[in-house]
N, C-alpha and C positions, 0 to 999 in steps of 0.2 A: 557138952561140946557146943560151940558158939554155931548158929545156924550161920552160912557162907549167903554171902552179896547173890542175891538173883539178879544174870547177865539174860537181857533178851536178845539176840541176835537174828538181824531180819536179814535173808542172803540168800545165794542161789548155791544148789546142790553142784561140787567135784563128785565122782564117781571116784576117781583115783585116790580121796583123800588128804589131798595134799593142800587144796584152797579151798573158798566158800564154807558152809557151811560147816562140813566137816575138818578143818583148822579151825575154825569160830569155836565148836565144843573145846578143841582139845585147846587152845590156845587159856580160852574163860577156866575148863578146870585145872591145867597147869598154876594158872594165876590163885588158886585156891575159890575161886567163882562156882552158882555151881548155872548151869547154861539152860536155857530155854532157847527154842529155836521156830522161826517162820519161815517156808522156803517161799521164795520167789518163784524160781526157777530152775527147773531141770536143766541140765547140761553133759554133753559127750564130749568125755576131755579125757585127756592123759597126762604123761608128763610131756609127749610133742604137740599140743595143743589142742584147743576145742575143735572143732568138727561141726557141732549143731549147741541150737538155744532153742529151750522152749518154755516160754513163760505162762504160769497157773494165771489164771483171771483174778484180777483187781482184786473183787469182794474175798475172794477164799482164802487172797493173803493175809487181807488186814482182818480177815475171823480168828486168823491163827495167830495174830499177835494182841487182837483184842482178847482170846480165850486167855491168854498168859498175864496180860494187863491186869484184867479184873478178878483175878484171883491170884494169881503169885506175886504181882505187886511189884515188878524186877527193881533195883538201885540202878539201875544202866542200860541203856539200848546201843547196841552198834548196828549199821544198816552198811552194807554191803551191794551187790549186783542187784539194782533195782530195774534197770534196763526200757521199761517203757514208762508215759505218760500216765498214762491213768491209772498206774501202780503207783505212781507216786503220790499223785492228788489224794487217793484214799486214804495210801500210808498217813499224807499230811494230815488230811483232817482226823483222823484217827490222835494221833500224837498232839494235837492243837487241845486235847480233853486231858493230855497228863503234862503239863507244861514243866512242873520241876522234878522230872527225870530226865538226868542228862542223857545226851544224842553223841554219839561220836560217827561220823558218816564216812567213809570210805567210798569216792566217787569212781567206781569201777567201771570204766567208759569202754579200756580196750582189752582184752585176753594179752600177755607175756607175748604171744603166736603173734600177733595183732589184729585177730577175731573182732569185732565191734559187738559190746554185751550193752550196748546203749542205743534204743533208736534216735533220730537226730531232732526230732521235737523231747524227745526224755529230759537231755542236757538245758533246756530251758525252765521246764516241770522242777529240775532239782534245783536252780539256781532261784526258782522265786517261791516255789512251794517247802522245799527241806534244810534250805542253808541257813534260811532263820531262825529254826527253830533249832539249832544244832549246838551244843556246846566243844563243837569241832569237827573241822572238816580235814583229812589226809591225804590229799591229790600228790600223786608222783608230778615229776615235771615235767612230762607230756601232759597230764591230765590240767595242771598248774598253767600252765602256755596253752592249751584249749580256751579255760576259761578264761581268761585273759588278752586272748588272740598277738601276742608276742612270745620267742622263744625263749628260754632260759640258760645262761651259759655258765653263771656263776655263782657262788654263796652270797654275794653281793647282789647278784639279781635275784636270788629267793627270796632275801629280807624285804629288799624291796617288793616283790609282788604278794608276800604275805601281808604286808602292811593294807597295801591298796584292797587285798581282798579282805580285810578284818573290817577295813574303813565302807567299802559297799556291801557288805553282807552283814556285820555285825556279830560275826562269829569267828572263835580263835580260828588260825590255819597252822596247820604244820603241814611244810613243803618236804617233802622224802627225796634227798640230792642222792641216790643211791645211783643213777646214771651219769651221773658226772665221772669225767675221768679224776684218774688220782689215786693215791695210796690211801685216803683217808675219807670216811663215809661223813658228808653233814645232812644233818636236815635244823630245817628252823623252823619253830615256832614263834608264831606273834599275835599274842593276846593284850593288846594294848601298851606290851613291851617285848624286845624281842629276847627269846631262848636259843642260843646253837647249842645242838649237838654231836658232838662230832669223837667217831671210835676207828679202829685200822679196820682198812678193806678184807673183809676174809674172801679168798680167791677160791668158787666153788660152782658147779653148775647147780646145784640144787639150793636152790633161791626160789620154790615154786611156792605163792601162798604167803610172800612176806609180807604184803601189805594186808591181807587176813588175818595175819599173825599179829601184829600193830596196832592197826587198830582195836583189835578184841581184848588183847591185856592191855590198853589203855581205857577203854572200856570199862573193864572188870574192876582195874586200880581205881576209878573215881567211883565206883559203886561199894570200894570200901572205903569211902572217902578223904583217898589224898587228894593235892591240890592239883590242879591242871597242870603245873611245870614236872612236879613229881611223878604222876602217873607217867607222864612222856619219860623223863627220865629210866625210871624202872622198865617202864614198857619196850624199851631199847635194849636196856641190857638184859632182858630176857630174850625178845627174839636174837639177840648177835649171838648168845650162846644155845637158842635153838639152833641157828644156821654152823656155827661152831661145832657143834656135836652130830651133825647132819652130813659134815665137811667129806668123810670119807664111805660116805651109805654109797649103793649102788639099786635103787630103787627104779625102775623104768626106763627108756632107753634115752630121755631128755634131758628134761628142767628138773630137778628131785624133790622131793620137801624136807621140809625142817623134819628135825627133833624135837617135837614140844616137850619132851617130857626130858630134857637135857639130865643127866645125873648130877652135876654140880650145881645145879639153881635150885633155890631155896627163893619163895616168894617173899617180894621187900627185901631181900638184901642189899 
């Protein structure tokens, strides 16, 4: 049996299971990955949102993804709820010693609730210390319209502002149009050319943990070495049919989470 991509995933702890760290595992071994994990941070969440943050100090993070570095060797890192400054600086220089493994970074700025999991010097930390070094960054289009300081209203203004952010960071972006109104879900990728993706809105409150979900199997997918357009691609059609097979759960009294472990997904198909 072929030893499976080691995923490192650096992220802050769901209690509930449904985002963070705990979608990262299930997401990476759905994908046929198999998962390493650094926690950030602790967190009091449910599926009606977080409540409290408490983040571990700098050094004990990056011991826990250096302990997995130098000995399991991962194909892939995904970074998730990094939340403060000098978590990040460490992460960076940590990551600045393994430069070709790819980075796919999830800029988790707000909680779904709209909790803030970012202090407001962090959003600067990530933008010149982690976006560089990232072989892609996932911002929703609130997160998208942050960095950017203009709102986003259209697929047309996402191509447009993925360009602008490939052009000042030098790293692919795919924009997540998932709050756009419409029957139809896009996001775009633009890695020096642009990729839409676009599938039917599936209408459901348990959407809790998708962009966990997202970025970890595209993650996973470049650490068995598809191409960057491909990983996204797959990496879609597995979360629509985690949230597809999620569609009628009754999990908590909120936001619900996916199904990673959908019964009709076969990884690569």
């Amino acid at each position: 049996m072929q030893t499976p991509a080691i995923i490192l995933t650096i992220a802050g702890s769901d209690p509930s299971g449904g985002a963070g760290i705990q979608a990262d595992i299930k997401a990476i071994s759905a994908m046929g990955g198999y998962a390493a994990a650094a926690i950030t941070a602790v967190t009091v969440q449910n599926t009606r949102g977080v409540t409290a943050v408490s983040y571990l100090p700098a050094q004990l993070v990056t011991a826990q993804a250096e302990a997995v570095l130098n000995d399991l060797h991962p194909a892939a890192i995904k970074i998730g709820m990094t939340g403060r400054a000098d978590i990040i600086k460490s992460l960076a220089d940590c990551l600045r010693k393994h430069p070709d493994i790819p980075v796919v970074l999830d800029p988790v700025m707000l909680s779904s609730s709209g909790h803030p999991l970012m202090e407001s010097d962090a959003i600067e930390a990530l933008r010149t210390e982690l976006f560089p070094q990232c072989r892609l960054v996932t911002p929703n289009l609130n997160e998208a319209a942050n960095l950017l300081g203009t709102p986003l209203h259209t697929p047309q203004d996402m191509e447009q502002a993925a360009v602008k952010l490939y052009d000042h960071y030098g790293c692919a972006f795919l924009l997540k149009g998932g709050h756009l109104d419409g029957d139809r879900m896009t996001d775009i990728l633009f890695d020096g050319q642009p990729y839409r993706f676009s599938s039917p809105r599936i209408v459901t409150n348990n959407l809790h943990g998708t962009g966990c979900t997202l970025s970890s199997s595209i993650a996973t997918l470049l650490g068995q070495g598809h191409s960057l357009p491909e990983a996204v691609r797959l990496g879609k059609a597995y979360m629509d049919k985690a949230i597809e097979a999620a569609r009628e759960w009754r999990i908590g009294c909120g936001y619900g989470p996916l199904c990673h472990f959908p019964p009709t997904f076969k990884p690569e198909e």
